[in-house]
C-alpha positions in Angstrom: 1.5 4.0 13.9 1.5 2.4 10.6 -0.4 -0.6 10.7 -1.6 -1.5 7.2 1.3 -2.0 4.2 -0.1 -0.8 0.3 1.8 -2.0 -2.4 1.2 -2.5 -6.4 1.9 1.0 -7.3 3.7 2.3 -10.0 3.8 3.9 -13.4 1.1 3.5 -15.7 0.0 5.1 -19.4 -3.4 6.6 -19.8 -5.9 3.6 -20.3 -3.9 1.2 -18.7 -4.5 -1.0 -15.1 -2.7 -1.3 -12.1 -3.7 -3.6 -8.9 -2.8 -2.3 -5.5 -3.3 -4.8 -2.5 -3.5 -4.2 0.8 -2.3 -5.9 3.8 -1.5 -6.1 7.5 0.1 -9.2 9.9 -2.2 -7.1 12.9 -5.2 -7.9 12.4 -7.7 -10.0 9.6 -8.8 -7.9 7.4 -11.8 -9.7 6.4 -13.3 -8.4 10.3 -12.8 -4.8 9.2 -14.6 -2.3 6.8 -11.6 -1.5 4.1 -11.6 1.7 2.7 -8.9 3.1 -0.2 -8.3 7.0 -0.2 -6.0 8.7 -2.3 -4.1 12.0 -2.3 -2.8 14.6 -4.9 -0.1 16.8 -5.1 -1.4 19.8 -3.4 -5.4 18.3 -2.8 -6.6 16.8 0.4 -7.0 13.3 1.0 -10.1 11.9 -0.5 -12.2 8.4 -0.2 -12.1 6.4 -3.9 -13.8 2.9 -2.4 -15.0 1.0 0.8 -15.9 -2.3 1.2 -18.2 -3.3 4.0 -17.0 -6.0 6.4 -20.7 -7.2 7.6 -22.6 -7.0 3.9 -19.7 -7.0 1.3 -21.1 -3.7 0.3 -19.0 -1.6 -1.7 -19.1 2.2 -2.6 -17.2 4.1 -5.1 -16.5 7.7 -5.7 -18.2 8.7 -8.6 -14.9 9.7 -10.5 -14.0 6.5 -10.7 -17.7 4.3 -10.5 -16.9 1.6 -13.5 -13.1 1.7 -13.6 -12.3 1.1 -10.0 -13.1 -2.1 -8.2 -12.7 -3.7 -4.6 -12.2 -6.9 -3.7 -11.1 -9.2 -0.8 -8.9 -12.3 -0.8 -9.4 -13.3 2.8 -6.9 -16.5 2.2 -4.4 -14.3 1.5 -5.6 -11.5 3.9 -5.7 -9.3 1.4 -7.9 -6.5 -0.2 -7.1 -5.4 -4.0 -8.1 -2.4 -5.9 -8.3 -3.2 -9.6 -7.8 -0.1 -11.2 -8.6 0.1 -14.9 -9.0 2.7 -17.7 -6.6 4.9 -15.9 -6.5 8.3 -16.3 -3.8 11.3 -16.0 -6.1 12.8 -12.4 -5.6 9.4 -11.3 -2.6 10.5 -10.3 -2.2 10.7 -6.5 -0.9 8.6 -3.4 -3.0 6.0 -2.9 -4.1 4.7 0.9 -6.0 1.9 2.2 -7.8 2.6 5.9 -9.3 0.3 8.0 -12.1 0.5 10.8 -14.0 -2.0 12.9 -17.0 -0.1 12.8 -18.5 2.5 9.7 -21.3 4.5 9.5 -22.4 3.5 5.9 -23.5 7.3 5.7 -19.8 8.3 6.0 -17.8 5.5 4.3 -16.1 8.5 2.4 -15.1 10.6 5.9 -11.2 9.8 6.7 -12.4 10.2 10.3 -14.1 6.8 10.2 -10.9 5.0 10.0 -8.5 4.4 12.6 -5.5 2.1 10.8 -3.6 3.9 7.7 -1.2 2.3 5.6 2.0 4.4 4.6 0.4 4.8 0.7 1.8 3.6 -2.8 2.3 6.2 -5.6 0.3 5.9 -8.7 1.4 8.1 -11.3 -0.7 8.0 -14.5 1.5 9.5 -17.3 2.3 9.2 -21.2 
């Protein structure tokens, strides 16, 4: 059951940004830890970023530490990856998770989360 919507996806040169957001009418996101995953052609599903809901703590995967960054607009309720420098293994369906509660040891395990958005291709290309 699809309860979280990604959008912001798209097609993107090598070096370039996108923004993907992240957003649901079912809950408020701002009450949840926030995770983004993303998928290749082929690869299993694997974490990118979290952001803690009690500390604002965030974690990155190191293949993307210094490009990637999480935030929240809790206005809007909304979380954003910024996604700069892209490169051509960026490439991959891109998902946001969220889960009341998140062992800070496994912020990376998809079995943490229990809400999943649909995804949003990103396709890094020349």
């Amino acid at each position: 059951q699809v309860q979280l919507v990604e959008s912001g996806g798209g097609l993107v040169q090598p070096g370039g940004s996108l923004r993907l957001s992240c957003a649901t009418s079912r809950f408020t996101l701002d009450n949840y830890n926030i995770a983004w995953f993303r998928q290749a052609p082929g690869k299993e599903r694997k974490a990118v970023s979290s952001l803690s809901s009690s500390d604002g703590i965030t974690n990155y995967a190191d293949s993307v530490k210094g490009r990637f960054t999480m935030s929240r607009d809790n206005a809007k309720n909304l979380v954003y990856l910024q996604m700069n420098s892209l490169k051509p293994e960026d490439t991959a369906v891109y998902y946001c998770a969220a889960a009341a509660h998140v062992y800070s040891s496994s912020w990376y395990e998809f079995y943490e989360y229990d809400y999943w958005g649909q995804g949003t291709q990103v396709t890094v290309s020349s």
